[in-house]
C-alpha positions in Angstrom: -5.7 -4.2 17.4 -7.4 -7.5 18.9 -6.8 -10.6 16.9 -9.8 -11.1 15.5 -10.2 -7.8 14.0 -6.9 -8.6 12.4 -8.4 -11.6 11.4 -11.6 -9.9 9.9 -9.2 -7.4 7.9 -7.4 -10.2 6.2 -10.0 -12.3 5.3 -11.9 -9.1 3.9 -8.6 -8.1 2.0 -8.6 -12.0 0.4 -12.1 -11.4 -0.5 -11.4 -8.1 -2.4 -8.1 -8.9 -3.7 -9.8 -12.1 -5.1 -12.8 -10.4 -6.2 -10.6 -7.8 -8.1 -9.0 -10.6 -9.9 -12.1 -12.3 -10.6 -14.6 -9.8 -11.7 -15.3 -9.7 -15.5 -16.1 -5.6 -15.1 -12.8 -3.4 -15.5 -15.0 -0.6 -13.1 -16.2 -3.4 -10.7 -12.3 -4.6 -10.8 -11.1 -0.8 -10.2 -13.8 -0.3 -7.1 -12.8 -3.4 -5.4 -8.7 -2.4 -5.7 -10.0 0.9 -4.3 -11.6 -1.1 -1.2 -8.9 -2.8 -0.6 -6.7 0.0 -0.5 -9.2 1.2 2.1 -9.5 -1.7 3.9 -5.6 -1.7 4.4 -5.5 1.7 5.1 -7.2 0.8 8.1 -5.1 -2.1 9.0 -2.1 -0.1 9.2 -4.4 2.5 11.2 -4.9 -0.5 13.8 -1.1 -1.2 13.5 -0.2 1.9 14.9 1.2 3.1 11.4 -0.2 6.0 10.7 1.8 7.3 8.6 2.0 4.6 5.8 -2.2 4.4 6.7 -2.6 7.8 5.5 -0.5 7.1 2.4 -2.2 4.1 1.2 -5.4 5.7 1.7 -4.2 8.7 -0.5 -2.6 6.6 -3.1 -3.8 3.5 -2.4 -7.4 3.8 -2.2 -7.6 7.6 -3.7 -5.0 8.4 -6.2 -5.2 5.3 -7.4 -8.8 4.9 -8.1 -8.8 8.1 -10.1 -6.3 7.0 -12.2 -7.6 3.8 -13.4 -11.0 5.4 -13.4 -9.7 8.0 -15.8 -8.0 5.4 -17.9 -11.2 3.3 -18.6 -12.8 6.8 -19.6 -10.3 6.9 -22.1 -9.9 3.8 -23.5 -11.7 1.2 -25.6 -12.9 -1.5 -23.7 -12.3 -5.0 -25.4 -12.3 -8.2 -23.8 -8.7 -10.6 -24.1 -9.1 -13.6 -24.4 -7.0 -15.1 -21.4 -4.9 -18.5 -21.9 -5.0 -21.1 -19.4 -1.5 -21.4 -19.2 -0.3 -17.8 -18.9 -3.0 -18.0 -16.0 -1.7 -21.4 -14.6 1.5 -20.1 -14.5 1.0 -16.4 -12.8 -0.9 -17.9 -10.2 1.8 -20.7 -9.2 4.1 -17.4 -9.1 2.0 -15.9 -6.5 1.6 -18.3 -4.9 5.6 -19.2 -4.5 6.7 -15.8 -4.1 3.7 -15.1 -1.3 5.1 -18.5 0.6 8.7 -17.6 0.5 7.5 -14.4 2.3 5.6 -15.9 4.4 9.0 -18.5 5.3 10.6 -15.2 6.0 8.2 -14.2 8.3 9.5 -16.4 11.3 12.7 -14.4 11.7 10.3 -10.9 12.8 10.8 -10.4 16.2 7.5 -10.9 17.5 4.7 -8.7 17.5 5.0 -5.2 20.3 8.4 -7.2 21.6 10.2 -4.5 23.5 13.7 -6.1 23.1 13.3 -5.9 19.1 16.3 -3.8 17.6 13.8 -0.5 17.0 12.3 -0.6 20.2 15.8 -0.8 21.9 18.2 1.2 19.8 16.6 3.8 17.6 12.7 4.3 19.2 13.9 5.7 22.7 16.2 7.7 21.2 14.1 9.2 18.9 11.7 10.2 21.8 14.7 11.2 23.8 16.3 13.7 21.3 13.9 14.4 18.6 12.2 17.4 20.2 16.1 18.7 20.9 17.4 17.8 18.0 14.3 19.0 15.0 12.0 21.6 17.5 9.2 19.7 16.5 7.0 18.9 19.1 5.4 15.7 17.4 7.6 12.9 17.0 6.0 11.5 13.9 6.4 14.8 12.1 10.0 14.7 13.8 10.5 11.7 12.2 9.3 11.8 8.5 10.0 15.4 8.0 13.3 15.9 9.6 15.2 12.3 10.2 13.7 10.6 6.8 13.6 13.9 5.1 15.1 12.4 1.9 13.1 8.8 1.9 10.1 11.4 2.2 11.6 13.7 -0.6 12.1 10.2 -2.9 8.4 9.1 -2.1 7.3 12.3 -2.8 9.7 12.3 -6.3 7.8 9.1 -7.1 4.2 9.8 -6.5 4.5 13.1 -8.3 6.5 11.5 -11.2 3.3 8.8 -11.6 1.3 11.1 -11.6 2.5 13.2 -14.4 2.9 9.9 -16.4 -0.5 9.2 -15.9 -1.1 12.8 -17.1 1.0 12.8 -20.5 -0.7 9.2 -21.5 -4.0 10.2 -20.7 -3.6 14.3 -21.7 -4.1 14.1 -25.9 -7.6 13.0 -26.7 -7.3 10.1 -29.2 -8.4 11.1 -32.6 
């Protein structure tokens, strides 16, 4: 993906992330989450990853959206009164927690390097054995179904168990 659609992605996912935050509306908070998830759906698509694109744009930008939809149908909606402080205080914690990630950034290898670790140990032999070794013929199935079988297995343990959460809390009408 060029550099300035990358650019274009992030500044539209600071836009909706901020607009989620600030929007008074719970739905208009709920639609913009959902466009995010969308939006980085397809920056993982540009990545390469499809794989975790397709999941975000199932949970992230699908599943998701339901839920929270279905959960305003089903509550009362109230305004809280926010305190400044609480606020203050949450937002100094994103802030620190999203630099010390950032810090961490500078010991990624750099972007598509072909001497990184995966692209020298475990990539080539993935395309080397992974048709021998599972029959399937696409390595990306190869890979999620048959080498992270159980990390697929545990994903699939915790979407499902979300979801039935979100199914007993929201199942009994409230009298």
């Amino acid at each position: 993906m060029s550099g300035l659609l990358n650019a274009l992605f992030l500044a539209l996912l600071v836009i909706l992330a901020v607009a989620a935050v600030r929007v008074r509306d719970l739905v208009g908070a709920v639609l913009a989450l959902s466009a995010y998830g969308l939006v980085l759906a397809l920056t993982w698509a540009g990545m390469g990853a499809v794989d975790v694109a397709f999941t975000e744009a199932v949970v992230g930008a699908g599943a998701s959206t339901v839920f929270f939809l279905a959960t305003l149908l089903r509550t009362v909606r109230t305004e809280q009164v926010r305190l400044p402080r609480a606020r203050a205080a949450s937002l100094a914690a994103v802030f620190l927690l999203g630099g010390l990630l950032f810090l961490a950034t500078h010991e990624f290898p750099s972007w598509g390097d072909p001497a990184s670790p995966p692209s020298v140990h475990v990539s080539p032999r993935y395309l080397r054995l992974g048709y021998a070794e599972t029959g399937a013929p696409n390595i990306v199935t190869a890979v999620l179904a048959d080498y992270r079988g159980y990390d697929t297995l545990v994903e699939t343990v915790v979407i499902f168990t979300a979801a039935l959460a979100c199914w007993v809390l929201l199942g009994r009408p409230k009298a």
